[in-house]
N, C-alpha and C positions, 0 to 999 in steps of 0.2 A: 504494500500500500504506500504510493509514496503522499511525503509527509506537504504540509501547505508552504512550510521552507524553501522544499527542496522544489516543490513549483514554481516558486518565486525567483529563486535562482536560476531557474531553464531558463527563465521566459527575461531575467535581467540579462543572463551572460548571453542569451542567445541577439537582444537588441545591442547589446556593446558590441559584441561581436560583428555584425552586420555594419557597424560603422566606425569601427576601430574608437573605440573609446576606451580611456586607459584607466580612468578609474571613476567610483561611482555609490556614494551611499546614501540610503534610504531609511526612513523610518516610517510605521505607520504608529497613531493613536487613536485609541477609541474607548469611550466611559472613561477619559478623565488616566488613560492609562498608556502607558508604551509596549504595543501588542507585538511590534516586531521591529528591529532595528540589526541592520547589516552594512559590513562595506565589500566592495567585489573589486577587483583590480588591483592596480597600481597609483599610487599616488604620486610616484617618482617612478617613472621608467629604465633610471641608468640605473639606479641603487635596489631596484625591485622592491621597493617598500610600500608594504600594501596600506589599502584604505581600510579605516576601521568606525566607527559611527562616533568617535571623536573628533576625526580628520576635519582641521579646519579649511574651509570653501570659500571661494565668493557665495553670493547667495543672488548676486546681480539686480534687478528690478522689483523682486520679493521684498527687497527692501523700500519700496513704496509703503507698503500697508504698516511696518515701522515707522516708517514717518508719517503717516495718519493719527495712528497712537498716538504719537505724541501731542499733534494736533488736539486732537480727542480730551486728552487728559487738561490743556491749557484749557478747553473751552471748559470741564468740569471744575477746574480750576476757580470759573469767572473770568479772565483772561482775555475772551474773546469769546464769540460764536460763528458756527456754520457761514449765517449771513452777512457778516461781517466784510464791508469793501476790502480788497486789499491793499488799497490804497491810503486807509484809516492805518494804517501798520505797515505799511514801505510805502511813505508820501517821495520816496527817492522814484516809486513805479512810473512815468512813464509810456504808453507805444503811443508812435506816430498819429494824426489826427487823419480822419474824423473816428478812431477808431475809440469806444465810449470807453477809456481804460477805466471811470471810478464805477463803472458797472459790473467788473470782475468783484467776486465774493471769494472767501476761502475755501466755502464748497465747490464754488467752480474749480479752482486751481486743484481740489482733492482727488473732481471724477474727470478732471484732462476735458471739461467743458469750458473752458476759458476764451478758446480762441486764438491762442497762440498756435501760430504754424509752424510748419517743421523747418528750422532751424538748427543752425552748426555748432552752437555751443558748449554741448560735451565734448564735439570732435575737438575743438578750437581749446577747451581746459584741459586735456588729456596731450595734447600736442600732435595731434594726431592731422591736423591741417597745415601745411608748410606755407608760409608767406600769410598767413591770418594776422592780426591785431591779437595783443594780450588777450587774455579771459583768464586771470588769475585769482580774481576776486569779485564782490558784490557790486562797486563801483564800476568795472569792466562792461558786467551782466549789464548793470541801470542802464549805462551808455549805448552798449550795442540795442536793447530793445528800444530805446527813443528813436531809434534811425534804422531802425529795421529796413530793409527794402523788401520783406517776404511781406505775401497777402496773409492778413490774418484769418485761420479756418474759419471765423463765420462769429457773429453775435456773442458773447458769455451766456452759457447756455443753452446755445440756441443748436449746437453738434459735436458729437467727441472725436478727438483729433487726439494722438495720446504725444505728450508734453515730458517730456523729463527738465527740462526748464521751469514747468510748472512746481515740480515738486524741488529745484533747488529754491525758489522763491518761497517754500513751506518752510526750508531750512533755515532761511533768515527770518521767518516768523517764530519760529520756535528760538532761536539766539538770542530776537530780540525782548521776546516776553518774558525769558527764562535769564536773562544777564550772566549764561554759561554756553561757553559751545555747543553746538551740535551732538557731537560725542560724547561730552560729556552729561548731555542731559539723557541720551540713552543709556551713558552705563550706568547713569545714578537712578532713575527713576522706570529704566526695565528690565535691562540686562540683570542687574545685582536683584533685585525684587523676587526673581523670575529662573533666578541659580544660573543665567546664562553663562558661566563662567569663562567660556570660550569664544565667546561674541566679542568682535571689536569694530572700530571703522577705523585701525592704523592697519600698516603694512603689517601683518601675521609675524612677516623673518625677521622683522623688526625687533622683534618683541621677546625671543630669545625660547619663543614656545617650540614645544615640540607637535611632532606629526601633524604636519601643516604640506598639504599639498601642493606639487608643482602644478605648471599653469602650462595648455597645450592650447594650438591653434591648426588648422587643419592647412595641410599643404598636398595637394595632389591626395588630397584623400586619406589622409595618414595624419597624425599627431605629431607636431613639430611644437618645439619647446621654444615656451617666452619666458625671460626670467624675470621681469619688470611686472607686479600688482599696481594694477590704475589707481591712480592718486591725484585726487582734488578734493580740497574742502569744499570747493565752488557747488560740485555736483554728487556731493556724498549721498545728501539724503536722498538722491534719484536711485540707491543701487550698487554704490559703493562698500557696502556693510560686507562684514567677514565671519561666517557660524559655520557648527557644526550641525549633522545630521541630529544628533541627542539635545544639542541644544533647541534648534527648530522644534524640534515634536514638544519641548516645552512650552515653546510659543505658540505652536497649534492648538495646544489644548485649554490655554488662555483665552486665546480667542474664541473659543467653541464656552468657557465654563466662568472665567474670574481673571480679568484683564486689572494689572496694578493701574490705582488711580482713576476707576471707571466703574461706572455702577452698569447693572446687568443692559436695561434700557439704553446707557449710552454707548456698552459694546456692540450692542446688537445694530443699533442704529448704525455704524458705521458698513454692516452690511448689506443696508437697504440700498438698491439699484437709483441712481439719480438720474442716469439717461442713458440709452439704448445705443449702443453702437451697430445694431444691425435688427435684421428678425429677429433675430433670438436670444443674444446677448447684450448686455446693460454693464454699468460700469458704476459699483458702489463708491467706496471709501480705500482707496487704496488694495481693491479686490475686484477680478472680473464677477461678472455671475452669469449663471445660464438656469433655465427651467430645469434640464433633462441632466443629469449624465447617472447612466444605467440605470436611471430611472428616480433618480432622485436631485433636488434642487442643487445647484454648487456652487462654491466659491472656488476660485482658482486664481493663478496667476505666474507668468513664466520672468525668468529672469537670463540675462545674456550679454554678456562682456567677455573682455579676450580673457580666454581660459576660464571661465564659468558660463554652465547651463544649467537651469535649474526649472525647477516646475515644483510646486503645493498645490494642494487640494483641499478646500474643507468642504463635510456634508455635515451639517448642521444637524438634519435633522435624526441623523445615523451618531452624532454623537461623534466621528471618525474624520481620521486625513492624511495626508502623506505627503510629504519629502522628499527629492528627489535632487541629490545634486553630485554634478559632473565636473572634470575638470579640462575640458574642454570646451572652450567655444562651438554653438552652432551641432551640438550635441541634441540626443533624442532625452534630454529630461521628462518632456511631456507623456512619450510614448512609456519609459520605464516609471513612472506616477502612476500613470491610468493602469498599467498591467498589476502595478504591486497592489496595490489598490483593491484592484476588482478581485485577487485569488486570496490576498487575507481577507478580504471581508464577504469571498466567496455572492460576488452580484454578478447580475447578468452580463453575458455578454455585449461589447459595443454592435451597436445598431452600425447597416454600410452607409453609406454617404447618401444622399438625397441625391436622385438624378431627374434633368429637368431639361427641357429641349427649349431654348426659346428662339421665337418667333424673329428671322433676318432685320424686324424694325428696329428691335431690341437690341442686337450685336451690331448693327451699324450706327444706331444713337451713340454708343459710346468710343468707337474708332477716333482717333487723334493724340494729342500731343499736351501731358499736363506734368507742371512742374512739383517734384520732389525736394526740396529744398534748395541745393544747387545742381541736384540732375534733372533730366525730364524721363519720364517715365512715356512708352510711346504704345500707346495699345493697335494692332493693325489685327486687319482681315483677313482669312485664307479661304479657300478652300474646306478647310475642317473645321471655322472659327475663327477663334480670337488669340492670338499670342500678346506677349508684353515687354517689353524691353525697359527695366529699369538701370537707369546711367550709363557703363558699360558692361554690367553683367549680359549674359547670354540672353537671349530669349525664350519666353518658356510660355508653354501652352495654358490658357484660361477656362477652366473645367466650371462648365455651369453648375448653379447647388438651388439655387431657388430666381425666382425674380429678382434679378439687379445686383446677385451674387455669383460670382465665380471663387471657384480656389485656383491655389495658384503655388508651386513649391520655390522660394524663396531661400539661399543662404539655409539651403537643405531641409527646411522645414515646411508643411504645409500651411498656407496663410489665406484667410479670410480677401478677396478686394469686392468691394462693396461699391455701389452707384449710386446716387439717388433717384426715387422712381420721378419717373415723368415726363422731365424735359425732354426736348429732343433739338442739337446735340449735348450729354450729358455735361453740365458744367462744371462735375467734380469727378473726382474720384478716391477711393479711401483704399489705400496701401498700408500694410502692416497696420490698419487701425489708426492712419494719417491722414491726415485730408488734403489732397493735391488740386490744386486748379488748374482749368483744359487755356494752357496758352490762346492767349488772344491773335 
């Protein structure tokens, strides 16, 4: 008979395997409990030193919903609220006119409702753009969004466009409220709370800890080693954060049971959906959510930097969730979450993809040429459909999934692009959950 373990391990080593991923650990929780926790690989490839459910990770994007937290606890605080302009609290804000910048709220800037469009500025703080202007600090940020030349995705509130510029300006809400850094309001008021012992937002090797993962990036398909952890206080609270698999499943079950600093009503409230990124998903408090997955409500959220992939889950109403992180970039997190997932907790199988034929008005409304921050993204027509060319990646075929959705595999993942229904020709387009406008 084999054991629910040893399934779990088929079905992980067999997805690392499939995409050479070198190492890789998991936890799930459920009733308040750590029902399984593993690490599988290598965390260092030359010294063969494996992963183990202490191994510290990036966590990448998952660190959003920590920075909501904190948000969260300032408002229980008194502090502030949801509604609150963000301009009443960074009067330094800023964007170009007529665009109504004192209409942006904190909630906007939570659920990437704001309006800010895709923008280079983590590329530009991480140094990752050659010939850019500084982005070293908050003064940089204020400056570059007054003089933005990018169109802003649409009204605050009015469409979700996802921002990590939004959640560095969280970051400077919370320094300013809290008269302590960033980091250091996380390790006083969650990490230490919460026994995250092994959670930081400094450099891990810095820090003189042990079993701290190396960092891979994919080259011709394979795992090529970086030896530099991304570092910016500028765009920490976007995604910068450093945990363990054991520590996460501590913060899983906070969020699901007794969040420090927050009463039951104000955790839950951070996972109420504020606006819809498509049919079927919405975008709470630092958490995607969907109706469905195996058949139960979710929270979810993936995360991705060089050398970290990462995917969580929570199902609130199952009490349960899972962990999932990699040390490589562009990595199947998502896909090793959902599998470990569904065989500890023993749910149904994933449903296939929705297939959906639409009608020539539909795939020639949306044909042309819309810009991705500084690339253009170029959707044409064939013979079998629709392809799409984002900057100079390859071109890759557009798989219909419902009206005004296609998928699309992306930077080796599968990814949502979405239209608005109506117009004809379409004047947007939504890339990785970004909102692109179709060149004039």
């Amino acid at each position: 008979m084999t054991s629910t373990a040893e399934t779990i391990g088929t079905a992980v080593e067999a997805l690392m395997s499939a995409e050479a991923v070198p190492g890789a650990a998991v936890a799930v929780v459920a009733d308040g409990e750590v029902i399984f926790e593993r690490g599988y690989g290598l965390a260092d490839l030359s010294s063969g030193r494996p992963v183990t459910p202490d191994t510290v990770f990036g966590i990448g994007s998952l660190g959003k919903s920590l920075t909501a937290v904190a948000i969260m606890q300032l408002v229980a605080d008194g502090r502030l609220a949801l509604d609150t302009p963000a301009i009443a609290l960074l009067p330094e804000l800023r964007l170009p006119e007529p665009f109504p910048t004192s209409a942006i709220t904190v909630e906007h800037l939570l659920s990437h409702a704001s309006g800010l469009p895709v923008l280079p500025v983590l590329e530009m703080s991480l140094g990752w753009l050659e010939g850019s202007g500084p982005m070293d600090s908050y003064d940089d940020l204020f400056r570059y969004l007054a003089t933005m030349p990018e169109r802003p995705a649409g009204l605050p509130g009015e469409r979700f466009s996802y921002s990590n510029d939004a959640y560095a300006l969280l970051g400077k809400i919370v320094e300013r409220l809290s008269d302590v850094s960033y980091a250091d309001y996380l390790h006083t008021r969650l990490f230490q709370p919460l026994g995250m012992t092994r959670s930081t937002l400094a450099d891990p090797t810095r820090l003189g800890w042990d079993d701290v993962t190396s960092l891979y990036d994919y080259e011709d398909g394979q795992p090529a080693f970086r030896p530099d952890w991304p570092a910016s206080a500028l765009v920490a609270p976007a995604g910068l954060h450093r945990s363990t698999a054991r520590d996460m499943a501590r913060y899983l079950m906070a969020q699901m049971r007794e969040m420090p600093g927050l009463t039951n009503m104000q955790r839950r409230e951070m996972h109420r959906p504020r606006i819809w990124r498509d049919a079927e998903t919405g975008y709470a408090l630092g958490w995607g959510v969907a109706p469905d997955f195996r058949g139960e409500p979710v929270l979810a959220h993936s995360g991705g930097i060089t050398g970290v992939s990462s995917h969580a889950i929570l199902l609130p109403e199952l009490d349960a969730g899972v962990i999932a992180l990699l040390n490589v970039s562009g990595g199947p997190a998502r896909e090793i979450a959902e599998a470990v997932v569904t065989e500890a907790l023993q749910l149904p199988a994933a449903r296939g993809l929705p297939v959906y034929n639409p009608p020539a008005a539909d795939l020639d409304r949306v044909v042309g040429r819309y810009r991705y921050g500084r690339d253009t993204v170029a959707v044409e027509r064939d013979a079998e459909g629709l392809t799409m060319t984002l900057g100079e990646r390859p071109a890759v075929r557009l798989t219909p999934a419902r009206r005004d959705e296609f998928r699309a595999t992306l930077d080796r993942r599968i990814v949502p692009i979405v239209f608005p229904a109506g117009d004809s020709p379409a004047p947007l387009i939504s890339v990785m959950a970004r909102v692109c406008w179709r060149e004039e």
